[in-house]
N, C-alpha and C positions, 0 to 999 in steps of 0.2 A: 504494500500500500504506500510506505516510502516513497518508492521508488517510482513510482505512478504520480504522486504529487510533484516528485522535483522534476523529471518531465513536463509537467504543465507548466509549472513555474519556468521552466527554463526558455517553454516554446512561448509563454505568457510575453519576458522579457525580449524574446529574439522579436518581435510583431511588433511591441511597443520600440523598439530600438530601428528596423526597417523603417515604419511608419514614421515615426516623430523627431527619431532622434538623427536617423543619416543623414547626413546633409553627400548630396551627390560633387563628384569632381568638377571643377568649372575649371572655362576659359573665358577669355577677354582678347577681343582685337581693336589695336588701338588707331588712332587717326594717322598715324606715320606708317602702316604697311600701305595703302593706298587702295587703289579700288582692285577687283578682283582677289584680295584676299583668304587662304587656304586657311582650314582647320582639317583635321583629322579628326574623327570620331571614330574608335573602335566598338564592335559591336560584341561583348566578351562576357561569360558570368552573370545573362538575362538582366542587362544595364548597359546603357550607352557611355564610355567614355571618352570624354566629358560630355554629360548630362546638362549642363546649363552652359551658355555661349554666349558672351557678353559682345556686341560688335556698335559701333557709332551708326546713326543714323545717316540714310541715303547713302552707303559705301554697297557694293553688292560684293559679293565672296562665293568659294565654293567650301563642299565640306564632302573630304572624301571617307567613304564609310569604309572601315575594311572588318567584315563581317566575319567571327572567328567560330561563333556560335551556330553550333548545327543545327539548332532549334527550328522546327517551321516558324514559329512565332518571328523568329529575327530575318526573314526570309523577305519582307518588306519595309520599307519604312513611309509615312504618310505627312505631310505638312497639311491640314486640312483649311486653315485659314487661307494657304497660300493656293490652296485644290493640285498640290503636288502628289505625286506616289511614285516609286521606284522600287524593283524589285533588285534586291544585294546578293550577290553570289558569292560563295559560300569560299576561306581562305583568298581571296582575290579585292582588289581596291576598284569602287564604285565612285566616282565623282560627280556630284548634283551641283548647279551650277542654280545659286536663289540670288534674283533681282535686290536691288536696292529697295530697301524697307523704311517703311515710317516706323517713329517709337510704337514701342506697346512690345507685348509678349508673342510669342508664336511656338505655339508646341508642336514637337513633333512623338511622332509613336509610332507600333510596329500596329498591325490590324485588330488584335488581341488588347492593346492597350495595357501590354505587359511589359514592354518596354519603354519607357517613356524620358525625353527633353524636353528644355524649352531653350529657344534661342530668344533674349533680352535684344532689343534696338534701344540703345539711350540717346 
């Protein structure tokens, strides 16, 4: 019965720690790489890294995926604000190429919505 308890407890903590407490890898591109600017996002451990993308307003950039995860779920990724979707092939680098943006937020996710970023415009 122990042992059944500290199981809960344990899987109790690991939910509240995913949910509340990770805070995901971020990046930031700043106003001196210029327009066309490159991130890398790997797609690794059902998590995009880096999860959050910090870039200047009106600059446009690419963000190449390289999808390490066999998962069906990581098998596309969707910008829905932007009415983007791409399908990532699997060990290999996929480059999306996203116009200049106004501020505000822009999430991206895989179809499942198990994966999930968001790319910041400040």
């Amino acid at each position: 019965m122990l042992i059944i308890n500290l199981i809960g407890l344990g899987l109790i903590v690991l939910i509240i720690w995913w949910f509340w407490v990770y805070k995901p890898q971020s990046t930031q591109v700043s106003d001196e790489q210029g327009d066309n600017s490159e991130i890398t996002v790997v797609v690794k451990d059902g998590v995009y890294q880096p999860a959050r993308i910090s870039l200047p307003e009106n600059k446009a950039f690419k963000i190449k995926f390289i999808r390490k995860d066999a998962s069906p779920c990581a098998a596309s990724v969707l910008f829905p604000d932007l009415e983007i979707s791409a399908d990532l092939p699997i060990n290999a680098e996929f480059t999306l190429q996203l116009p200049a943006l106004k501020k505000g937020e822009y999430a991206f996710h895989c179809q499942m919505k198990m994966y999930s970023g968001t790319v910041v415009v400040k």
